[in-house]
C-alpha positions as CSV (number, residue, x, y, z in Angstrom):
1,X,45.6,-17.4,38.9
2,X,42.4,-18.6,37.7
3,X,40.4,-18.3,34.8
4,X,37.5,-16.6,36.2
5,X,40.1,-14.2,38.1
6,X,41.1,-13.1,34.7
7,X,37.2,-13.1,33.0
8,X,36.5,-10.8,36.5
9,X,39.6,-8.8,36.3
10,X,38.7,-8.2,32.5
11,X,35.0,-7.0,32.7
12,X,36.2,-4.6,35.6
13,X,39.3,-3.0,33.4
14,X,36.0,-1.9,31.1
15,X,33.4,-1.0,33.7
16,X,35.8,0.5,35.9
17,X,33.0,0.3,38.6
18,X,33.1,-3.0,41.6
19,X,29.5,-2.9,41.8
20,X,28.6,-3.5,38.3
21,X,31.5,-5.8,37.9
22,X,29.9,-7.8,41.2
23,X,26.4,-8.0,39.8
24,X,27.0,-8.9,36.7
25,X,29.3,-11.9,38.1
26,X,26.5,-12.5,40.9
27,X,29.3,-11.5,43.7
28,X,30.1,-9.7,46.4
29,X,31.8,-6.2,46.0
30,X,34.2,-7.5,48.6
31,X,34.8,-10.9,47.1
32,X,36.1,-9.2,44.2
33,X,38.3,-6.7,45.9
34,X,39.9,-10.2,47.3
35,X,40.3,-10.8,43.5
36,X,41.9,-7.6,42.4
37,X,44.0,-7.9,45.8
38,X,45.4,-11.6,45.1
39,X,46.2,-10.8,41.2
40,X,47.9,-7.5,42.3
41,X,49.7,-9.8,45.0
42,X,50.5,-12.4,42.3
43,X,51.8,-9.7,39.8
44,X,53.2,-7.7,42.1
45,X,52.2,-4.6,41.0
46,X,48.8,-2.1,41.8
47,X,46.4,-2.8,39.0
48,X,43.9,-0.1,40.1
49,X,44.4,3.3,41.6
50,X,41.1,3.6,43.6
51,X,39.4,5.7,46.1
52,X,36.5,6.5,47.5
53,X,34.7,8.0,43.7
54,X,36.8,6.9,40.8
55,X,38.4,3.2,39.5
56,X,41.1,3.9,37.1
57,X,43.7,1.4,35.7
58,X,47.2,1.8,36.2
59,X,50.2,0.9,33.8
60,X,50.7,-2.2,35.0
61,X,46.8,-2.3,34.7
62,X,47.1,-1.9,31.1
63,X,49.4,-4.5,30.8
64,X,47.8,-7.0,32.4
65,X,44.3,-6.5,30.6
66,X,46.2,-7.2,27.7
67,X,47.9,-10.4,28.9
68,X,44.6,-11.3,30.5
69,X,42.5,-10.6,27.2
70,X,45.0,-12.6,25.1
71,X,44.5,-15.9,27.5
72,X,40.9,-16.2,27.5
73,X,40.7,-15.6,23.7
74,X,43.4,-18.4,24.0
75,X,41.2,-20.5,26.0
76,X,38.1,-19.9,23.8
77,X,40.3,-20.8,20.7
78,X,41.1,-24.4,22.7
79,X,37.5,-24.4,23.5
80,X,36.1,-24.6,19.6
81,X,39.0,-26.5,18.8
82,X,37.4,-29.2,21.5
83,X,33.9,-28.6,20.2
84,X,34.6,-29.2,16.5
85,X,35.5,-32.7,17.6
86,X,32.5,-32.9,19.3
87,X,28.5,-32.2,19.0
88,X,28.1,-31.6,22.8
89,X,27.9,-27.6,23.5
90,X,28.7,-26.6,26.8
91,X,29.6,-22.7,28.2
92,X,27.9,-19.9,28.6
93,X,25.9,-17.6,26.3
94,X,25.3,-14.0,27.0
95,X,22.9,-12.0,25.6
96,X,21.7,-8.2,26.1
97,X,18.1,-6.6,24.6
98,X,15.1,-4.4,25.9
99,X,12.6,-6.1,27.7
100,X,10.3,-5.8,24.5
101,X,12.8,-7.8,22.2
102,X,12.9,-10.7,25.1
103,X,9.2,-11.6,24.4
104,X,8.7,-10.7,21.1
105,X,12.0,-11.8,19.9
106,X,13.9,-14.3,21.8
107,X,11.0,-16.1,23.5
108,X,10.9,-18.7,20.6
109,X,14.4,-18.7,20.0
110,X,15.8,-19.2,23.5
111,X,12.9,-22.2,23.9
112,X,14.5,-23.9,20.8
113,X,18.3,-23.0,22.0
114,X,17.6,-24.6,25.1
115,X,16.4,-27.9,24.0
116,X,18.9,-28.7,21.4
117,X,21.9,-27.1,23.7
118,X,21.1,-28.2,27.1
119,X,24.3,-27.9,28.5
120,X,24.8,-24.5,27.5
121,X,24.0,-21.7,30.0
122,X,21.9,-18.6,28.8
123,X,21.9,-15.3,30.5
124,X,20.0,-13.0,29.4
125,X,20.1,-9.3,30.4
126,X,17.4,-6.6,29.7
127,X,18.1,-3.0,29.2
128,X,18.0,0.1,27.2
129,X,18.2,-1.0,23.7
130,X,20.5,2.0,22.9
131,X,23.1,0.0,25.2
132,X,23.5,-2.9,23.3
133,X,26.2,-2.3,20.5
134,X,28.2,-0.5,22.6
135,X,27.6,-3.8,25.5
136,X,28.9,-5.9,22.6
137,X,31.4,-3.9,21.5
138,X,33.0,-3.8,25.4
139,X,32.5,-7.9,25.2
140,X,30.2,-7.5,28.2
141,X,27.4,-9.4,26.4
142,X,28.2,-11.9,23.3
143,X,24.8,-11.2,21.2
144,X,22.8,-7.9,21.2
145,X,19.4,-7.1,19.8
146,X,19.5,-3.5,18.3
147,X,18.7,-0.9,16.2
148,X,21.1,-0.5,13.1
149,X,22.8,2.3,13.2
150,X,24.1,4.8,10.7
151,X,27.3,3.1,10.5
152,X,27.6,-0.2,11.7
153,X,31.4,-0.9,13.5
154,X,33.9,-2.3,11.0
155,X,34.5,-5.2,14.0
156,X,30.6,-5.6,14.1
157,X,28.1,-8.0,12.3
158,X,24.9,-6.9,11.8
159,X,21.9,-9.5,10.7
160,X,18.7,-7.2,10.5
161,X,15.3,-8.9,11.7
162,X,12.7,-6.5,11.0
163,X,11.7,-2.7,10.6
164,X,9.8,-0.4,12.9
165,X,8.7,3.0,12.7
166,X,9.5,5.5,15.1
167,X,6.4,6.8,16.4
168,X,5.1,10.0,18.3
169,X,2.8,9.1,21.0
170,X,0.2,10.9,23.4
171,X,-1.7,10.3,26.3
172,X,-5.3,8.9,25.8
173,X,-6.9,9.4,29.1
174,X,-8.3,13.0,30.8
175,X,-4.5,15.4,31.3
176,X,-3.4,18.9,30.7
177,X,-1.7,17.3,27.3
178,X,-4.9,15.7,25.9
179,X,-6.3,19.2,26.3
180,X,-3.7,20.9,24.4
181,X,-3.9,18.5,21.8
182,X,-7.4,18.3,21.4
183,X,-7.7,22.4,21.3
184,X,-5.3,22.2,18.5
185,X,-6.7,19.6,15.8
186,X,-6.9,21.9,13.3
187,X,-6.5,20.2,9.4
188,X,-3.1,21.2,7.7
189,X,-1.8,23.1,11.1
190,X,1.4,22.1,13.0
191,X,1.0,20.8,15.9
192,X,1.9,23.5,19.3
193,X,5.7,21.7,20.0
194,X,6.3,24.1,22.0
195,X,3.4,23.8,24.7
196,X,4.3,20.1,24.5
197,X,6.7,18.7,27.3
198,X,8.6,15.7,25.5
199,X,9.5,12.2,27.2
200,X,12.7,11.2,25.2
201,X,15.3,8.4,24.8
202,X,18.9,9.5,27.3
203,X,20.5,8.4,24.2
204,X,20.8,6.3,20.9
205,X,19.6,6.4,17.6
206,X,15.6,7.4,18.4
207,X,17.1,10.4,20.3
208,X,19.2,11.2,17.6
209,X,16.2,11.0,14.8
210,X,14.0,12.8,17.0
211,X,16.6,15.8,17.0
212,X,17.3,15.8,13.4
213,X,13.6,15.8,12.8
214,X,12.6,18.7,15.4
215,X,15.7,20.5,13.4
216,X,14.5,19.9,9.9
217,X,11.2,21.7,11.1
218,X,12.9,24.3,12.9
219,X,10.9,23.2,15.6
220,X,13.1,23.8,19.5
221,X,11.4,20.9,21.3
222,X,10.3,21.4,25.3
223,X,12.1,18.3,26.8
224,X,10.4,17.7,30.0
225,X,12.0,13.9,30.6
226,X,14.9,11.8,29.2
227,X,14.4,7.9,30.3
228,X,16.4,5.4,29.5
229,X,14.2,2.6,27.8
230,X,11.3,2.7,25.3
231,X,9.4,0.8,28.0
232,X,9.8,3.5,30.4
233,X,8.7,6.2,27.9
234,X,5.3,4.5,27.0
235,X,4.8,4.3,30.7
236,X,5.2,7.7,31.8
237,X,3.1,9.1,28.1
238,X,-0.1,6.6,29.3
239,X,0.3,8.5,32.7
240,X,-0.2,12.1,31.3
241,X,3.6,13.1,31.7
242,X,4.4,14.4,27.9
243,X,4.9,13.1,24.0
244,X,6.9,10.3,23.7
245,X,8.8,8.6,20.4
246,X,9.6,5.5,20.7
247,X,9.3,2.2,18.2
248,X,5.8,0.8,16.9
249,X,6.9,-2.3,17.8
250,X,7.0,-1.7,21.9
251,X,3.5,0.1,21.7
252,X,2.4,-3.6,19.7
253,X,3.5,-5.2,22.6
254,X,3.2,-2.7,25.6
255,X,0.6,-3.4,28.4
256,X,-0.3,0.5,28.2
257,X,-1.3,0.3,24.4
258,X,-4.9,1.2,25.5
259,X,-4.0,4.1,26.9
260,X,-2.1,6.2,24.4
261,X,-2.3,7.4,21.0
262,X,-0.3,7.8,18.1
263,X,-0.2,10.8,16.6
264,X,-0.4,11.1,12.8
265,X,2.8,13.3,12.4
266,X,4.1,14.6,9.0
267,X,7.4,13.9,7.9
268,X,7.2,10.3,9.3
269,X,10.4,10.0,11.7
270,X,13.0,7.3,9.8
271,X,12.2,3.7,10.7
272,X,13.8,1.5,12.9
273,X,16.0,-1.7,11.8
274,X,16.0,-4.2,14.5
275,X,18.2,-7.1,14.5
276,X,21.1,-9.2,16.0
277,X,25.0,-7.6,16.2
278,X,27.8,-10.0,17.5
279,X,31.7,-9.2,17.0
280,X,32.6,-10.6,14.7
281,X,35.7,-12.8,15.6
282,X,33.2,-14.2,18.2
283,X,31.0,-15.7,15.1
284,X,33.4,-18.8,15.4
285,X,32.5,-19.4,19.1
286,X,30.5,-22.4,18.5
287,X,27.8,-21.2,21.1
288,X,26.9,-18.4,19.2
289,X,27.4,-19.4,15.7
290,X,24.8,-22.1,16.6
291,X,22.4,-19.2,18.4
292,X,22.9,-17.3,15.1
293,X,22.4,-19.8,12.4
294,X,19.1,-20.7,14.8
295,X,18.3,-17.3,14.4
296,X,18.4,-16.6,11.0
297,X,16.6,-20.2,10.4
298,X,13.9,-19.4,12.5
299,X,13.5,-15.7,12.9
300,X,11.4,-14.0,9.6
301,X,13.3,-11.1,8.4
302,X,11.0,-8.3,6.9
303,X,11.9,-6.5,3.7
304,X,11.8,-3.0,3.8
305,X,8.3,-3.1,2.6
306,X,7.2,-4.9,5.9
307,X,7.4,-8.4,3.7
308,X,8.7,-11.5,5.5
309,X,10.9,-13.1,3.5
310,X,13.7,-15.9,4.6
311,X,17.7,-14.9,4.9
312,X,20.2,-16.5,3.6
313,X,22.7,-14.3,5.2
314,X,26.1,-16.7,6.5
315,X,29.1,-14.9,8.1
């Protein structure tokens, strides 16, 4: 069996799904049902029990993920072992972040990566930032950019890179919701939640602030929408669908900023800390303990006050 049997056979035992498993490899669903079929030949026992709606693992499944986990953190130990005895970088470096974070962020930072580690490959995937700590956590990426959350994972580093607020915003152009809001400007009245449809976060920490906040007002909130991705929730706002939270920081650097408004709402929602999470055994992967020293070399990191100041932060 090969390597990249094992890596495929590995990212599969945690997706339990062939089509995510295939695109994230850049493979056919079939090509990797040859895979699972020639290590279940080789082992000879069923690794999966699957059928037309559900991927489970077997026993024997359990096993080998174990077995197959333990090799390629063998090989990556042999790997930096290699590299210490050399200055060359080579491999690849995954890493996961909204759309937002891949401009304002790692634009830079990937330029700079690039030219001093040509030989490494970078992939880069773009998602719903609430899906990064967990994508680290399951090794399915190997740096995340997210929002810190309440408690940070014992197994996690977390190297913050800036605050955010969380922010309500409204559509600016001619829609049933301008008219509700404009009807109700009233000084030192609330605003009418309840008339309001809201576009929220699926999941993550802004949905959970945005809860807490509604239930601290006593406040039941009229979820019309729940998107996955602060991108996606400034979008459908500017086009009239409801009130959306979402960070300061994607409005800054939306296309759509012209067309919605943030509303001045009292008690401000809890701010956002955005930063970089790796696990942190992986910190002595030579690729990315070179992408994070670059990082915190190159990246300003904001004091709470909205200060840049320079981090001397080593793990």
């Amino acid at each position: 069996m090969e390597l990249r049997e094992l890596q495929l056979f590995l990212h599969l035992s945690r997706s339990l799904h062939f089509g995510n498993t295939s695109r994230e490899f850049h493979i056919s669903p079939s090509s990797l049902t040859r895979v699972v079929q020639k290590l279940e030949h080789e082992t000879g026992a069923p690794l999966f029990e699957r059928d037309n709606r559900r991927v489970a693992l077997t026993a024997a499944g359990e096993h080998f993920r174990g077995f197959a986990a333990q090799t390629i953190e063998r090989w990556e130990d042999l790997q930096r072992e290699l590299h210490r005895q050399s200055d060359v970088l080579s491999g690849r470096l995954s890493i996961f972040c909204s759309v937002t974070a891949s401009y304002s962020f790692l634009h830079e930072l990937l330029d700079q990566y690039r030219g001093r580690f040509p030989g490494v490959e970078i992939q880069l995937h773009t998602g719903d930032t609430a899906l990064s700590i967990q994508r680290v956590l399951d090794e399915q990426e190997d740096i995340g950019i997210a929002a810190r959350p309440d408690k940070v994972p014992d197994t996690l580093v977390f190297q913050p890179i800036r605050q955010s607020p969380l922010i309500f915003i409204a559509p600016r152009g001619s829609s049933p919701i301008r008219d509700i809001l404009d009807a109700s400007r009233v000084p030192g009245e609330a605003l009418p939640w309840e008339r309001l449809p809201m576009v929220l976060s699926e999941s993550g920490i802004a949905r959970d602030r945005v809860e807490r906040w509604f239930a601290e007002q006593g406040i039941r909130p009229n979820v019309y929408a729940q998107v996955g991705g602060n991108e996606a929730i400034v979008s459908m706002v500017s086009l009239g669908f409801g009130v959306g939270v979402v960070p300061q920081l994607v409005v800054e650097n939306s296309p759509m900023q012209s067309k919605i408004e943030v509303l001045q709402v009292y008690p401000q929602l809890e701010p956002f800390t955005i930063g970089l999470c790796v696990l942190r055994r992986k910190l002595h992967n030579p690729r990315i303990q070179a992408f994070w020293d670059m990082a915190l070399e190159h990246i300003p990191v904001e004091s709470p006050g909205g200060q840049s100041q320079s981090s001397g932060v080593r793990v």
